[in-house]
N, C-alpha and C positions, 0 to 999 in steps of 0.2 A: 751280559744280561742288562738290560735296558728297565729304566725306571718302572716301567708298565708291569715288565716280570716280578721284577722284584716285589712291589705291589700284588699280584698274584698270588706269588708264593707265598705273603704274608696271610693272606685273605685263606689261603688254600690250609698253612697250618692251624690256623683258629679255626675255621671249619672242621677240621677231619680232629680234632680233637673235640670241639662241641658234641659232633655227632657219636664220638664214644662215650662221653657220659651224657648226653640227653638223647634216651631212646627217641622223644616223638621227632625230635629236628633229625634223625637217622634217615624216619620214613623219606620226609622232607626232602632232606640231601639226597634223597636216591633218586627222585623222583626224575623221569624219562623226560627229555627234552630241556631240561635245566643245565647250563655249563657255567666252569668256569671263567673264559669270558664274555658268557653275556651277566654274570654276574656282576664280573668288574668292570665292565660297561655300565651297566645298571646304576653302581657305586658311585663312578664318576660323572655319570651324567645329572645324577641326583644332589652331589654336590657341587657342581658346575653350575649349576640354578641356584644356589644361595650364596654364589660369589658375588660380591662387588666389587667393580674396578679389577675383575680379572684373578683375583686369588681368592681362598676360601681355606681359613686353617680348619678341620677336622679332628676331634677327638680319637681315640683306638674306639672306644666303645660306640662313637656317633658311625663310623666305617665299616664298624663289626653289626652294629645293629641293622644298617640297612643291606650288609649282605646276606642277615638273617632273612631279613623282610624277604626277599628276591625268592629265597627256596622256600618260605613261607607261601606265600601269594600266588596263586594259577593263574592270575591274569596282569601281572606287571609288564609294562611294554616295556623293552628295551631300544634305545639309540643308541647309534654309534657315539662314540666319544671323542673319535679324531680333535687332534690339534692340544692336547693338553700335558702338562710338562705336569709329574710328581715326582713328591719329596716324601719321603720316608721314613721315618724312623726304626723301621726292619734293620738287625743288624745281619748279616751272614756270618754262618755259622761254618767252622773247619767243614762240616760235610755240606755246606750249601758252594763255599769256597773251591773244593774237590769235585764237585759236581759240573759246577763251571770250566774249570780248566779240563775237565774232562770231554764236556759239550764243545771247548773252542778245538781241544785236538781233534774232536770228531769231526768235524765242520773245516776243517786245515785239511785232514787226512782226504776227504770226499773231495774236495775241490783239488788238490792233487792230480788224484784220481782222474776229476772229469778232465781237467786242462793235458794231461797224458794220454786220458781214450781221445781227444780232440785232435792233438799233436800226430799222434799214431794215425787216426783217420785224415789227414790232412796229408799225410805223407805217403800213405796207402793212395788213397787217389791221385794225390801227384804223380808218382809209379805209374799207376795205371794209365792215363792220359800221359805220361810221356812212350809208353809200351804203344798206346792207339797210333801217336802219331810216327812212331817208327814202323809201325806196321802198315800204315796209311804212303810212306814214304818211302816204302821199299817194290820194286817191280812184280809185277805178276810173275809167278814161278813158271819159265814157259814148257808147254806139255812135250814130250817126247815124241807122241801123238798125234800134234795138232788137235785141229776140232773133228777128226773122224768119231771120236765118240759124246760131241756134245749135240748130238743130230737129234 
């Protein structure tokens, strides 16, 4: 998990808890076409602009507030945030730990996977184009016949 998620995840626990004890930020949080991250988009983009010289330390509460603002506000434009390195003070937790190594098996398991259907299809058509070209390289079966009946 990459600094960004982790970031996330932080941003995603203090939301989904806010939203259980303050009804009106719930509506807020529901509301259609608001994500995750254009939130943390939103987050970094917004303190990216009071950096000097390239860094910008932020409070919990100055990070938590403006990803309030975001599902507050209908009309906040979001930028990409590309190119920025965070630090976090999010600790992970045994079940955030378990989740993770759970995600890299999943992600080992699948690539497995694709690189074996790859292998298999690589090996399959090899087969087959060496079948074409024994077949390509073997004589016409000659008729009993002749051509009396290809007339």
């Amino acid at each position: 998990m990459n600094s960004i998620e982790i970031f996330k995840k932080a941003l995603k626990k203090y939301l989904d808890g806010r939203a259980q004890s303050d009804a009106l930020f719930a509506q807020a949080y529901a509301k259609e076409g608001k994500t995750l991250d254009d939130c943390a988009n939103f987050v970094i983009c917004e303190i990216k602009k009071r950096a000097q010289n390239g860094s910008y330390a932020a409070t919990d509460e100055e990070v938590y507030g403006l990803a309030v603002h975001y599902y507050d506000e209908d009309n906040v434009k979001v930028e990409s945030a590309g190119g920025v390195q965070i630090v976090s003070n999010y600790q992970l937790t045994d079940q955030d730990k378990a989740e993770l190594e759970a995600e890299a098996k999943e992600k080992a398991k699948e690539s497995y996977l694709r690189e074996a259907e790859e292998k298999a299809k690589k090996a399959l058509e090899k087969k087959q184009e060496k079948e074409r070209k024994k077949a390509a390289e073997q004589p016409a079966q000659p008729s009993l016949f002749g051509d009396l009946f290809n007339q």
